[in-house]
C-alpha positions as CSV (number, residue, x, y, z in Angstrom):
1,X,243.1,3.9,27.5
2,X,244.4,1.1,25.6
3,X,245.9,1.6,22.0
4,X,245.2,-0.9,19.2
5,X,248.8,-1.7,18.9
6,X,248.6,-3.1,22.3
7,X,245.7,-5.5,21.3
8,X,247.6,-6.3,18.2
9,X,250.5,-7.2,20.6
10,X,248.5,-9.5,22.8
11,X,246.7,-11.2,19.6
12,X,250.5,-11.6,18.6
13,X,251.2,-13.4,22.2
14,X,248.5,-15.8,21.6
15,X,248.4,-16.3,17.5
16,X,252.0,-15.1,16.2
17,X,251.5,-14.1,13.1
18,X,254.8,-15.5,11.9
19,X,252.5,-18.7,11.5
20,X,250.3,-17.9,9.2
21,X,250.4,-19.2,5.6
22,X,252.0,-17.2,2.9
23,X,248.6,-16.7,1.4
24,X,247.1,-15.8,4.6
25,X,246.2,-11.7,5.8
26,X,245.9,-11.3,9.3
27,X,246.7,-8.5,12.0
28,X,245.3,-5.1,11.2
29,X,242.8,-5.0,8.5
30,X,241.2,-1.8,8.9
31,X,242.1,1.3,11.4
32,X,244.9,2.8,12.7
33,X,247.8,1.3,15.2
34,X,247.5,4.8,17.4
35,X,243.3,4.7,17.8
36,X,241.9,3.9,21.6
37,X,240.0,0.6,22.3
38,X,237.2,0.3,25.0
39,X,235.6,-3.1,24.0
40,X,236.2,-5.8,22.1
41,X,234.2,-8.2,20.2
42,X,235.8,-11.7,18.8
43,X,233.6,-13.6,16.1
44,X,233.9,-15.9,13.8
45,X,233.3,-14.6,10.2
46,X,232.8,-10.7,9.1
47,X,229.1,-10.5,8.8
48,X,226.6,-7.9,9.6
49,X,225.0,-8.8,12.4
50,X,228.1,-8.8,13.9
51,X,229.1,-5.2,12.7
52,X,225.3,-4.5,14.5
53,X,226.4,-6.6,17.9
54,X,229.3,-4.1,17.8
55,X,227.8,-1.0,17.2
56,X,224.6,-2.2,20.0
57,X,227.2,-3.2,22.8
58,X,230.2,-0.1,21.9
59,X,232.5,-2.4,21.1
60,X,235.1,-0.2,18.7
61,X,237.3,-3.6,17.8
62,X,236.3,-6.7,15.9
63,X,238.8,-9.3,16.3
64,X,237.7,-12.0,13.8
65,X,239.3,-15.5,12.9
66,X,238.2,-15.2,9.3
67,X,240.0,-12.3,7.8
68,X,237.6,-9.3,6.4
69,X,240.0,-8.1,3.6
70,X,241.5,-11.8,2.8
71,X,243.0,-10.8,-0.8
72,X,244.6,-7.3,-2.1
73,X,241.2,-4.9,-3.0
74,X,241.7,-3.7,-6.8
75,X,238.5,-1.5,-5.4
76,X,236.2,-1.1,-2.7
77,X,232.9,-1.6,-3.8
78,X,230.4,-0.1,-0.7
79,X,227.5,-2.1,-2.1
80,X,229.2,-5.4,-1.6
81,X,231.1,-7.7,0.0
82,X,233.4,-6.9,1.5
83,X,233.4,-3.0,0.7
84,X,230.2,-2.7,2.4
85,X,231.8,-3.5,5.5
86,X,234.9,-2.4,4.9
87,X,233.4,1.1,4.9
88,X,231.2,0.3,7.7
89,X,233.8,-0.1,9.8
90,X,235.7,3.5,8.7
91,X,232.7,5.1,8.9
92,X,231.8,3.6,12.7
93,X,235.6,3.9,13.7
94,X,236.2,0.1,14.3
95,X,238.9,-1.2,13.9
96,X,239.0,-4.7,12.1
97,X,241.9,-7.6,12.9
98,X,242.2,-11.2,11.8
99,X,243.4,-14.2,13.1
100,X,243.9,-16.3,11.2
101,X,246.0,-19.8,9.7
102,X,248.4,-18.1,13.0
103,X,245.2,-18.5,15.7
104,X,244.8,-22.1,13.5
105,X,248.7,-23.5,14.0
106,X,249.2,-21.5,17.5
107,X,249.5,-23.4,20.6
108,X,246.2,-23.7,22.8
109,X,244.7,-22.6,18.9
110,X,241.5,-23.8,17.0
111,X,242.0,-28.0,17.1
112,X,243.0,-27.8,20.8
113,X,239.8,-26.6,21.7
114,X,237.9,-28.2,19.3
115,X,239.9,-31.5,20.5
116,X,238.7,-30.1,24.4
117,X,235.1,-29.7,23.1
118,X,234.7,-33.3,21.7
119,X,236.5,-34.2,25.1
120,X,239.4,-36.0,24.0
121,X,241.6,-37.3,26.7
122,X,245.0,-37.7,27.0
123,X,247.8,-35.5,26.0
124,X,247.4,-34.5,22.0
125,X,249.8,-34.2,19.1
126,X,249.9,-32.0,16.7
127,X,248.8,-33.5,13.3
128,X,251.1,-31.3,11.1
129,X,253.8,-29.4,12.9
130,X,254.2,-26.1,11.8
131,X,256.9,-23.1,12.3
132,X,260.4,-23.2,12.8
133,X,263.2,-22.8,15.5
134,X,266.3,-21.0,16.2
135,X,269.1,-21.8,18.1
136,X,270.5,-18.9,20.3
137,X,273.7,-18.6,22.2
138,X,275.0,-15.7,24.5
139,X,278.3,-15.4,26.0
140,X,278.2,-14.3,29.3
141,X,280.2,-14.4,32.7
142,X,279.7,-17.5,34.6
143,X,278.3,-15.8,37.4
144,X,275.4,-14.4,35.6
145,X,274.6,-17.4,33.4
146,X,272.1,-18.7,35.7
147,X,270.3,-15.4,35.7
148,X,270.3,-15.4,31.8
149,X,268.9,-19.0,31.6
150,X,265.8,-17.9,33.4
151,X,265.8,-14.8,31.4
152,X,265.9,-16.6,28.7
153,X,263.6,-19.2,29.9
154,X,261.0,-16.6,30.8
155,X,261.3,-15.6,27.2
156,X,260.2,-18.8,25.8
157,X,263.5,-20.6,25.2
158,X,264.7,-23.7,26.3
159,X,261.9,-26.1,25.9
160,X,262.1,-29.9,24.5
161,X,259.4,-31.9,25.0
162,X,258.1,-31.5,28.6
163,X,261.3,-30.4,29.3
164,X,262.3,-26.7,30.6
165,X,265.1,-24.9,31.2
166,X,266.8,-26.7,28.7
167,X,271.1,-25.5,28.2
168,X,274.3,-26.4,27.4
169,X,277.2,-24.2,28.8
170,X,280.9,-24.6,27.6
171,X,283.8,-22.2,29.2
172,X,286.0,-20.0,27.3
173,X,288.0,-16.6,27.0
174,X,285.9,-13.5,25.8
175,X,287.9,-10.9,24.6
176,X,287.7,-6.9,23.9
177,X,289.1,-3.8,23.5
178,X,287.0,-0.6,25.0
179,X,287.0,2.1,23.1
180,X,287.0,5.9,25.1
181,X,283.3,6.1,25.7
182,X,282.9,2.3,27.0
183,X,282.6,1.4,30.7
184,X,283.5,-2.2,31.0
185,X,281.8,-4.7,33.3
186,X,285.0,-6.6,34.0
187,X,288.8,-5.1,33.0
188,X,289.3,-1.3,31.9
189,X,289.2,0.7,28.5
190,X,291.9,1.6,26.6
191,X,293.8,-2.2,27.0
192,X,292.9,-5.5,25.5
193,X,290.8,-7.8,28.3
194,X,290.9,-11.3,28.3
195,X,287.8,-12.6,30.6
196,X,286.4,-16.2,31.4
197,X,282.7,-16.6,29.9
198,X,280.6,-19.1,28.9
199,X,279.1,-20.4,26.0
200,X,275.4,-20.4,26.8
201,X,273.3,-21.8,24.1
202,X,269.6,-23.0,23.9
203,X,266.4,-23.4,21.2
204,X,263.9,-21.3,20.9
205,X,261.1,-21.1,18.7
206,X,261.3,-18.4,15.4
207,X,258.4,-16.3,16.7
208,X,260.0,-16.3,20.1
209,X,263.1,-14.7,18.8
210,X,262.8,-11.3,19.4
211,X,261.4,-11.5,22.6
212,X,264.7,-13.9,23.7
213,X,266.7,-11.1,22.1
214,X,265.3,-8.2,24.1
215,X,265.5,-10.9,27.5
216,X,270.1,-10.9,26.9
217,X,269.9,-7.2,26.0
218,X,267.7,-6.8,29.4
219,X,269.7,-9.2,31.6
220,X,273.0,-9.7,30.1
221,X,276.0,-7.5,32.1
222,X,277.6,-5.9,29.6
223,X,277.1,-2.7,27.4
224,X,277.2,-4.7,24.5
225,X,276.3,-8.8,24.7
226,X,277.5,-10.6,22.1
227,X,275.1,-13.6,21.0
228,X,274.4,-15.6,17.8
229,X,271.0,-17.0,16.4
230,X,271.0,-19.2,13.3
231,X,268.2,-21.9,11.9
232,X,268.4,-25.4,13.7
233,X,265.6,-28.5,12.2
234,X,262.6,-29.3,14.3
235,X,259.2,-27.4,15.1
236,X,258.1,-25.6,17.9
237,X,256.0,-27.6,20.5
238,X,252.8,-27.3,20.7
239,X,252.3,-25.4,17.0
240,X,251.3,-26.7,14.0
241,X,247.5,-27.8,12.4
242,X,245.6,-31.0,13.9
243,X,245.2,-32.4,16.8
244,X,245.5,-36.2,17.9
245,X,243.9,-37.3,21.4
246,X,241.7,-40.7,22.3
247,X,238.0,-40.8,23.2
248,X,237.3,-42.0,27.1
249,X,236.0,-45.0,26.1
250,X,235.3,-47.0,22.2
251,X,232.2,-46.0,20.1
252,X,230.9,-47.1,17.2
253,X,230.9,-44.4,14.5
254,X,227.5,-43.9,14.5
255,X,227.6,-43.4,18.2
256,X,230.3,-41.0,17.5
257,X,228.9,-38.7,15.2
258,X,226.2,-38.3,17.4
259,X,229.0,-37.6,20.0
260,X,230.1,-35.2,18.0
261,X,227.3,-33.0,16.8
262,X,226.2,-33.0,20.8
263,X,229.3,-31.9,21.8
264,X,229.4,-28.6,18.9
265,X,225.3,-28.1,18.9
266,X,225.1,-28.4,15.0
267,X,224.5,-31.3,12.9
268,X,227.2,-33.8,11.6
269,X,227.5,-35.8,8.2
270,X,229.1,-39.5,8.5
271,X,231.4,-39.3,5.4
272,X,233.3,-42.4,5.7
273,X,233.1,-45.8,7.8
274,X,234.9,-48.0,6.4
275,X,234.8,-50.9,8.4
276,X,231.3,-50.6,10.0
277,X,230.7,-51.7,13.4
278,X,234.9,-51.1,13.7
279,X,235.1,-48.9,17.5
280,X,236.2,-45.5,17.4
281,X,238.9,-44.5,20.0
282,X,241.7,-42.3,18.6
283,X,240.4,-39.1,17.0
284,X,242.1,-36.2,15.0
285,X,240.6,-33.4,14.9
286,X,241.4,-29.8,12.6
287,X,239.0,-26.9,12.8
288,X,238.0,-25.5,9.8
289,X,238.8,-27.0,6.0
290,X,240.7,-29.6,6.7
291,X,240.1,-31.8,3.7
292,X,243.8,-31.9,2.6
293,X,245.6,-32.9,6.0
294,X,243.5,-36.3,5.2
295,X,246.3,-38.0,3.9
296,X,248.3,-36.9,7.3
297,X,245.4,-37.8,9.7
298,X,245.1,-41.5,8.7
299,X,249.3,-41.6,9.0
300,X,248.8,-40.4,12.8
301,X,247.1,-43.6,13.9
302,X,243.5,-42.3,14.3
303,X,240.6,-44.1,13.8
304,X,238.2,-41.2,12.9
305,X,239.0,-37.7,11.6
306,X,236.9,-34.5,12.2
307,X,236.6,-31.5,10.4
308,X,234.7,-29.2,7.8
309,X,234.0,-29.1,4.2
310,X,234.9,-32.3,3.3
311,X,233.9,-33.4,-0.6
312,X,232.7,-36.3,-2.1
313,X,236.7,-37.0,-3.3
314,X,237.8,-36.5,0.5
315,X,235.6,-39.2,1.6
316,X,236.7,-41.7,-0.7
317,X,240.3,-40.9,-0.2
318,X,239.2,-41.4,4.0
319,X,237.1,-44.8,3.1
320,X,240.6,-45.6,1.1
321,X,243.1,-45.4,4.0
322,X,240.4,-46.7,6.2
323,X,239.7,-43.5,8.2
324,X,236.0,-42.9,9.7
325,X,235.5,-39.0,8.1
326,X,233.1,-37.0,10.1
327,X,231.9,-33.4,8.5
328,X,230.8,-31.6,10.9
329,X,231.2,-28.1,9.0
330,X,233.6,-25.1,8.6
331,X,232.0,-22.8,11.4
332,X,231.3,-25.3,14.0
333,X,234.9,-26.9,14.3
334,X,235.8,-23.3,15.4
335,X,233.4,-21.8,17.4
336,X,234.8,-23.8,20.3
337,X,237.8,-21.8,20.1
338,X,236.6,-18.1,20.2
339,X,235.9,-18.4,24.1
340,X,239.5,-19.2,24.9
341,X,241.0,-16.9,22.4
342,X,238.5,-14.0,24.2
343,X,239.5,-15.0,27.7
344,X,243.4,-15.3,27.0
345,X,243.0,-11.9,25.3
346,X,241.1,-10.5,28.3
347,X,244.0,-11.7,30.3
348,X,246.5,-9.5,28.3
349,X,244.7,-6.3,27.9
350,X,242.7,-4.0,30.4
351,X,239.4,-4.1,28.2
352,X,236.5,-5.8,28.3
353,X,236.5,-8.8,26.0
354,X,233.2,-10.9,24.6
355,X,232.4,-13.5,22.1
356,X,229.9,-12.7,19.9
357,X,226.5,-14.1,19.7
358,X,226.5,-14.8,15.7
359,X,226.8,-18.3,15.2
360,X,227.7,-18.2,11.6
């Protein structure tokens, strides 16, 4: 039977929460790390119905985007939100997680598929980057340094662009001194050794880090690898909020908000056109409230941005820096991304996995 912990893992895998904003509360929001999963459910918002789909299907683990308990709870008030189903889901043993601003800035995360949904073509950017990376170096016998690349590799490191395997190697002298209860891989105890290594070194994203760690400790020769990590500038590929891509061929932006609310099944406001009758080709998109990246979506190069809850301000600052503004609401810039996040997660743990049918 699988353990919450492991589901937590996977969710991890897909949406690190080392992502997330400082003001953000995701991962485990109600349960225990130790309690058995047999089904999953992954919605959208914490609502009712959906604690009803769960308790009608068996599913005994809500993974939601929107986090259930988003701010500390002075109390828990059972008659309201969201004590009501915060106690709901104690007294039904389900256990509650959240994905979050992590699931929103993660690669393959909420603008990727929304970007796939409004079928934008070409490979997209990320609007505003997001996350950090490390640099890591091992020294290791130049035999084995090819087998600690691909460890490595495996691990998530070495990536620049569409580049893989990316390192640079320098030679040197290692040196150590085993102490009684050592067992060298090259010299003896007892007697100062002087071996040939190299300098292996290579990027890796933050949230990668302890997983590159455990790939030396796992692959590395020696008892006791020696290896370094400190802060380097840049962003992870791939992470980060917003997504930039190009429509397969011009349309007006009338055209294209209709384009648009097809695509997500709900209904779309035209906030801003500023030049009317101006063809819309290059598109950003951000799922969810994305009403302050404005500023970074017209600096992209995109004729027309999409997202949710934009105000009457947000549309005047669009009509400003001549950016067609499509609203086309919180919920439905996400939906598109439940499926994938279900089937990734179905790919990671032995569970069955569904996307709820609430639509709100």
């Amino acid at each position: 039977m699988v353990r919450v912990r492991e589901i937590q893992e996977a969710v991890e895998g897909i949406a690190p929460a080392s992502l997330a904003e400082d003001w953000d509360n995701v991962g485990l929001q109600v349960g225990r790390p130790d309690a058995r999963v047999s089904r999953v459910l992954v919605a959208l918002t914490p609502l009712p119905e959906v604690f009803e789909e769960a308790e009608e299907t068996g599913a005994d683990l809500l993974l939601f985007h929107h986090p259930l308990v988003f701010r500390p709870l002075e109390s828990v008030d059972t008659g309201s939100y969201p004590g009501d189903l915060v106690a709901r889901a104690i007294g039904g043993n389900i256990t509650v997680l959240a994905a979050h601003t992590n699931y929103d800035a993660a690669p393959g995360g909420v603008s990727v598929a929304l970007a796939e949904a409004l079928g934008l073509v070409e490979p997209t950017r990320v609007v505003v980057p997001k996350g950090s990376m490390r640099k890591i170096v091992v020294f290791v016998p130049e035999p084995d340094a090819d087998r600690m690349a691909d460890a490595l590799t495996q691990a998530g490191a070495g990536r620049i662009g569409d580049y893989t395997h990316c390192t640079f190697r320098s030679p040197g002298t290692g040196t150590f001194f085993g102490g009684e209860g050592t067992d060298p891989y090259a010299g003896e105890k007892g007697r100062l050794e002087r071996v040939p290594e190299l300098r292996l070194e290579t990027v890796v994203p933050a949230h990668l880090v302890r997983g590159a760690i455990a790939a030396i400790r796992a692959s590395h020769p020696y008892e006791e690898p020696a290896f370094d990590v400190y802060g380097v500038d840049g962003y992870p590929e791939g992470c980060g909020y917003g997504r930039v891509g190009r429509l397969p061929e011009p349309l007006s932006p009338e055209e294209f908000a209709g384009h648009v609310s097809d695509s997500l099944g709900f209904g779309v406001r035209l906030v801003s056109d500023p030049a009317p009758g101006r063809a819309v080709e290059h598109v950003a998109v951000l799922g969810g409230s994305g009403g302050s990246f404005i500023p970074q979506a017209a600096a992209s190069g995109a004729d027309a941005y999409v997202t949710g809850d934009l105000s009457y301000h947000d549309a005047l600052l669009a009509e400003s820096l001549g950016l067609v503004a499509v609203d086309a609401g919180h919920a439905a810039t996400e939906f598109p991304s439940l499926a994938p996040l279900a089937r990734r997660l179905a790919e990671r743990v032995d569970v069955p996995v569904s996307v709820s049918r609430v639509r709100r």
